[in-house]
VEXLO-335489 format. One line per 3 residues: for each residue x, y, z of N, C-alpha, C. Coordinates in Angstrom, 1 decimal. Atoms other than C-alpha are relative to their C-alpha. Layout:
BEGIN
X/Y/Z/X/Y/Z/X/Y/Z | ...
REM end
This chain:
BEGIN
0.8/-1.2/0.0/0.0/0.0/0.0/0.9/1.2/0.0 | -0.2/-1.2/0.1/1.2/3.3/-0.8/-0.5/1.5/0.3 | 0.5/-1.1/0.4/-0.2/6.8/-0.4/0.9/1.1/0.7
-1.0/-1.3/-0.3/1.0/10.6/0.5/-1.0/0.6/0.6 | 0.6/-1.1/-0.7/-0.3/12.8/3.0/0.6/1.2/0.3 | -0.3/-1.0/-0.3/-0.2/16.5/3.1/-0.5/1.1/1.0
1.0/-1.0/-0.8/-0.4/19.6/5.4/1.2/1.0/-0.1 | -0.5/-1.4/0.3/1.2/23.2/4.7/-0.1/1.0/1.1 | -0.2/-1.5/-1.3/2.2/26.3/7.2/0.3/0.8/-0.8
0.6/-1.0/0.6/1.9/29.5/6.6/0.8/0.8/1.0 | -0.4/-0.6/-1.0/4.6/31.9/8.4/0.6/1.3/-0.8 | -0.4/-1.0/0.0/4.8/35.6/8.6/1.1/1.0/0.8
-1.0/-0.5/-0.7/7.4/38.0/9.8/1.2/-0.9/0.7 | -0.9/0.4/-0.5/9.8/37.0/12.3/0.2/-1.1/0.7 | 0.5/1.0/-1.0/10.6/34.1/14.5/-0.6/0.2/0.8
0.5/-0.2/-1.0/9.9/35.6/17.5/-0.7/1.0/0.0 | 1.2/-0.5/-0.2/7.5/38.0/17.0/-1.0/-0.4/-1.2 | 1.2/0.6/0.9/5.7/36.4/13.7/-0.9/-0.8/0.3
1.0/1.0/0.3/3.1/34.3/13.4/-0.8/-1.1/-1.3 | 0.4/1.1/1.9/1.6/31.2/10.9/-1.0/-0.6/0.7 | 0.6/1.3/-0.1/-0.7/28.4/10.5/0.4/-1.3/-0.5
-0.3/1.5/0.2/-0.8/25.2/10.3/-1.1/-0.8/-0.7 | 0.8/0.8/1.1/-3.2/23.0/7.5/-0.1/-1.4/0.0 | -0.3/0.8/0.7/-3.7/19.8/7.3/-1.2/-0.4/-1.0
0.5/0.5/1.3/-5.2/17.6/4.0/-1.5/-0.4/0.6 | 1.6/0.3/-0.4/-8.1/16.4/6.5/-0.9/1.4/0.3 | 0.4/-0.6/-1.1/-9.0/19.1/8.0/-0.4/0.6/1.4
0.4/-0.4/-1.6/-8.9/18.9/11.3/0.5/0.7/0.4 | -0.7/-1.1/-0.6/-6.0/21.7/11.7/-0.6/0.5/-1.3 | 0.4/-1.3/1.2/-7.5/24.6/9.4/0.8/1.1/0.4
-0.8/-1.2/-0.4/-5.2/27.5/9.8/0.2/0.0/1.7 | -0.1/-0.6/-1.5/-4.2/26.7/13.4/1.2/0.8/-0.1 | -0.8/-1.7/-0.4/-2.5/29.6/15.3/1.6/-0.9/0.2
-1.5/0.2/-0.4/1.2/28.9/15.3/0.6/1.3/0.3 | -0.7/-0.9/-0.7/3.9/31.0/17.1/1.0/0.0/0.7 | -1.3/0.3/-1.0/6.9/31.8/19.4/-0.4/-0.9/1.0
0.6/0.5/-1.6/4.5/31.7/22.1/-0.5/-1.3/-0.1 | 0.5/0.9/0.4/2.6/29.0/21.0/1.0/-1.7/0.1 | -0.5/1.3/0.1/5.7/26.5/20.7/1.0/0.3/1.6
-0.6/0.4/-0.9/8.2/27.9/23.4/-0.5/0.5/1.5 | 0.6/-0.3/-1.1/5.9/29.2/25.9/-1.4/-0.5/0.3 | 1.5/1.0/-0.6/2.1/28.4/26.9/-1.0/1.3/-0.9
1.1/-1.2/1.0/-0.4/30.3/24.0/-1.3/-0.7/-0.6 | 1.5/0.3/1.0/-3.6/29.5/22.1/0.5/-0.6/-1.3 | -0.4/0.7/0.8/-2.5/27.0/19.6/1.0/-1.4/0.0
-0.9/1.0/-0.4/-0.1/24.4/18.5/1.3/0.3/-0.4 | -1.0/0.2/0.3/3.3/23.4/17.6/0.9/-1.2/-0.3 | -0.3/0.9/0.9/5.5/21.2/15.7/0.0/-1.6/1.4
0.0/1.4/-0.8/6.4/18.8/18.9/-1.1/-0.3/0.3 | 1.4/0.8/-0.3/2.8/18.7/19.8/-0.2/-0.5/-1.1 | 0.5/1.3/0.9/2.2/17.2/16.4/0.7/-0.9/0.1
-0.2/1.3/-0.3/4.5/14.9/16.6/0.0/-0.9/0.9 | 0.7/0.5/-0.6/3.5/14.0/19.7/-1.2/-0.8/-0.3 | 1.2/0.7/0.1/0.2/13.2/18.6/0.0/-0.9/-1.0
-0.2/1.0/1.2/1.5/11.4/15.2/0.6/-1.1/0.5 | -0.8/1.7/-0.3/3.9/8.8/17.4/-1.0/-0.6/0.9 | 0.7/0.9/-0.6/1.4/8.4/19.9/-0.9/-0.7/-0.8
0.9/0.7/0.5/-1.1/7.3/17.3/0.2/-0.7/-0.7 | -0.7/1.0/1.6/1.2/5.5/14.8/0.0/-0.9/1.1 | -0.2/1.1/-1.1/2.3/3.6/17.9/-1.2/-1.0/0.8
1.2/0.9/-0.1/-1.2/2.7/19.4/-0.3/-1.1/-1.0 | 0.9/0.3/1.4/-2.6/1.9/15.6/1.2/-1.9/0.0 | -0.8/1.4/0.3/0.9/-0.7/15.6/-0.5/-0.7/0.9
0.7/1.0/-1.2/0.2/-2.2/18.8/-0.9/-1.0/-0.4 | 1.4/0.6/0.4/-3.1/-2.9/17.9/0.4/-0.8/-1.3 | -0.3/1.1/1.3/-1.8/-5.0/14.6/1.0/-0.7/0.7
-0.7/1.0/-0.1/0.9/-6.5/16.5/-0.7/-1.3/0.8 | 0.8/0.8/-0.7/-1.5/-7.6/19.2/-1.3/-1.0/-0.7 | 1.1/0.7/0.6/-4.1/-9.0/16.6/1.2/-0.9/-0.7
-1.1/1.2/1.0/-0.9/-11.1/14.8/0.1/-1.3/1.0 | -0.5/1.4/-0.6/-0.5/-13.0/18.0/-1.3/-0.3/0.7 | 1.3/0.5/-0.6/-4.2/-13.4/18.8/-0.7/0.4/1.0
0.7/-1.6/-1.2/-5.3/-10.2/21.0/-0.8/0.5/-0.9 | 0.8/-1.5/0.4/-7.7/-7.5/20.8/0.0/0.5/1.1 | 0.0/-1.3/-1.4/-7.4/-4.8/23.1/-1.3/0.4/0.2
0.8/-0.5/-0.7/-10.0/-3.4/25.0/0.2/2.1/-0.2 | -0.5/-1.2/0.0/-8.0/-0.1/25.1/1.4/-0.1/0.2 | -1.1/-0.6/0.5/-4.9/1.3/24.1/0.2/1.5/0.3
-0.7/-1.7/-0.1/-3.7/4.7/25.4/1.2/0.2/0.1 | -1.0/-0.6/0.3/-0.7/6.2/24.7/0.2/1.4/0.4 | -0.7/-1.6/0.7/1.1/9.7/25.5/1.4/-0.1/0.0
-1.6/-0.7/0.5/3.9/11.0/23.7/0.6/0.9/0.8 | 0.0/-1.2/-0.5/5.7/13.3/25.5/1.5/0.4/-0.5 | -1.5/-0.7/0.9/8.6/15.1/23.3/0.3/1.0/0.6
-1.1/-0.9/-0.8/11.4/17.3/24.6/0.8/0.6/-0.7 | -0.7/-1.4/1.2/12.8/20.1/23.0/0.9/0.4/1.0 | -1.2/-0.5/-1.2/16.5/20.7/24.9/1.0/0.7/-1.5
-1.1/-0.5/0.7/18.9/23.1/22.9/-0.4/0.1/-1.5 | -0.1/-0.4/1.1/17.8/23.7/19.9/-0.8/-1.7/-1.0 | 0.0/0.9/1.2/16.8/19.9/18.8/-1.2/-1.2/1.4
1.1/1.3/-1.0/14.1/16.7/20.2/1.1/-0.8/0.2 | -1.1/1.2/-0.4/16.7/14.7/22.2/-0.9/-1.0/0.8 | 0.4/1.8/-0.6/13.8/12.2/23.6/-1.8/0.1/0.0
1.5/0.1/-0.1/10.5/11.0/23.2/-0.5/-1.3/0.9 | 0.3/1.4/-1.0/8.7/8.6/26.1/-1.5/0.2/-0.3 | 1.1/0.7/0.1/5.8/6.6/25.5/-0.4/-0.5/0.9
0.7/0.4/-1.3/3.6/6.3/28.5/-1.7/-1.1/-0.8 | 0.9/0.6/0.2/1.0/3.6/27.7/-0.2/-1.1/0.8 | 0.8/0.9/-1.1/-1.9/2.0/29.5/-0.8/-0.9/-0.7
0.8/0.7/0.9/-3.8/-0.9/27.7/-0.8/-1.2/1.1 | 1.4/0.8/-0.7/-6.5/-3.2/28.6/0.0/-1.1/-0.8 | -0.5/1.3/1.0/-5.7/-6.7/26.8/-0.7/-1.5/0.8
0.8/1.3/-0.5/-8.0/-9.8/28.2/1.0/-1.1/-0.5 | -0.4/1.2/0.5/-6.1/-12.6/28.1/1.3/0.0/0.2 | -1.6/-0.1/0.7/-2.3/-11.5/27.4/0.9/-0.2/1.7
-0.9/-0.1/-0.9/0.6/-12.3/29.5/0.2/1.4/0.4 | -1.1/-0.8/-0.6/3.1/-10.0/31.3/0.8/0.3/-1.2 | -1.0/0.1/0.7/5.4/-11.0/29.2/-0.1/0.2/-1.5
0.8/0.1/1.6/3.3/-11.3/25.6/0.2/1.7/-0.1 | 0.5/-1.2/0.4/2.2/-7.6/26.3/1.3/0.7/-0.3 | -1.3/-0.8/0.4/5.8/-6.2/27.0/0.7/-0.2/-1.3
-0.7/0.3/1.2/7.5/-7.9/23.9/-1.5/0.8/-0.7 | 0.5/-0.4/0.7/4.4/-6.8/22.0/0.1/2.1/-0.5 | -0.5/-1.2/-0.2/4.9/-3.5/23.0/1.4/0.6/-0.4
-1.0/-0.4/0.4/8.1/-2.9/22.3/0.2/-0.7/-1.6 | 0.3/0.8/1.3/7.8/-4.8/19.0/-0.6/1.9/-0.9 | 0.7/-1.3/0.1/5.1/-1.2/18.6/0.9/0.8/-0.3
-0.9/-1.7/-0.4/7.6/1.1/19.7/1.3/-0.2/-1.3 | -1.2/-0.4/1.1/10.4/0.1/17.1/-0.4/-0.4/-1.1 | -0.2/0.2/1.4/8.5/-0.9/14.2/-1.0/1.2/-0.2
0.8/-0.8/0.5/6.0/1.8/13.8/0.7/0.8/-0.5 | -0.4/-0.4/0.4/6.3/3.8/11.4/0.8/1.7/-0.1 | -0.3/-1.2/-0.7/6.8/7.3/13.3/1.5/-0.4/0.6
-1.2/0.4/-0.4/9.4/5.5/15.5/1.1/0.2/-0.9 | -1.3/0.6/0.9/11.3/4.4/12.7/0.5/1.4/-0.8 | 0.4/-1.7/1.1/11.0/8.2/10.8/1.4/0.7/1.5
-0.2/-0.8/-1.1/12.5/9.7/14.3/1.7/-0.1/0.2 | -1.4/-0.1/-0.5/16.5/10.6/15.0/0.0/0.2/1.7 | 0.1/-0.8/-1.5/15.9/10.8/18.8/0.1/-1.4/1.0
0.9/1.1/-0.5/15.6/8.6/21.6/-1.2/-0.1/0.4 | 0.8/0.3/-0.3/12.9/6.8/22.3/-0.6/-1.2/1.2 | 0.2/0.6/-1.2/11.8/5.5/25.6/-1.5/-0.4/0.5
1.1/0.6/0.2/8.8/3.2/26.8/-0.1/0.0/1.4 | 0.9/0.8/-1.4/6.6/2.7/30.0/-1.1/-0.7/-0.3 | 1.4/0.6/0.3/3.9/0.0/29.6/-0.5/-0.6/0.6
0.9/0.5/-0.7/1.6/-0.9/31.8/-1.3/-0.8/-0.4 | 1.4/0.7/0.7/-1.7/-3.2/31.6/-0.6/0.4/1.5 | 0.9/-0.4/-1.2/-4.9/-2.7/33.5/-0.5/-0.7/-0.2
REM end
């Protein structure tokens, strides 16, 4: 399977006092508010690590959930947060906090499954950074 997905920004003026948006091809960002404040302080909008936050956590669940159906699971629930870290200028680490709900699954099934998640998905694999895991079952 193949396909391409796109989403376009839109930035005026300066770093730090300009402003942009953010687009994507679904529409669920329509011109959000991008900004200094926005990424290195606390503003009304988003910013690049919150997306990729929200793209590894979801790439990552979405694997899970296929690795866990390969070995004869279905989850219940799958949660994931990303939480990316912007130190100096560059993302030096992303940790995966996830809680899942798995009837059936070992200790041991779920952990190898899980980390199985965390280094084949396709976010993971895209990422120059480390990447660090907590996984819990409930």
């Amino acid at each position: 399977m193949k396909f391409t997905r796109q989403a376009n920004a839109n930035w005026q003026g300066t770093g730090m006092e300009g402003k942009g948006t953010i687009s994507t091809q679904s529409t669920t960002l329509d011109k959000a508010q991008l900004s200094f404040k926005t990424r290195f302080e606390e503003g009304v909008g988003t910013n690049p690590e919150e997306l990729i936050a929200a793209a590894h956590s979801g790439c990552f669940s979405m694997k899970l959930s296929f690795v866990l159906t390969e070995i004869g699971f279905i989850a219940t629930s799958i949660d994931t947060i990303a939480k990316v870290t912007f130190e100096d200028g560059k993302i030096t680490l992303i940790h995966l906090d996830l809680k899942a709900k798995i009837d059936g699954i070992s200790e041991v099934q779920f952990q190898e499954a899980a980390l199985n998640a965390k280094e084949n998905c396709p976010i993971s694999q895209l990422l120059n950074t480390e990447i660090t895991l907590a996984a819990a079952l409930l």
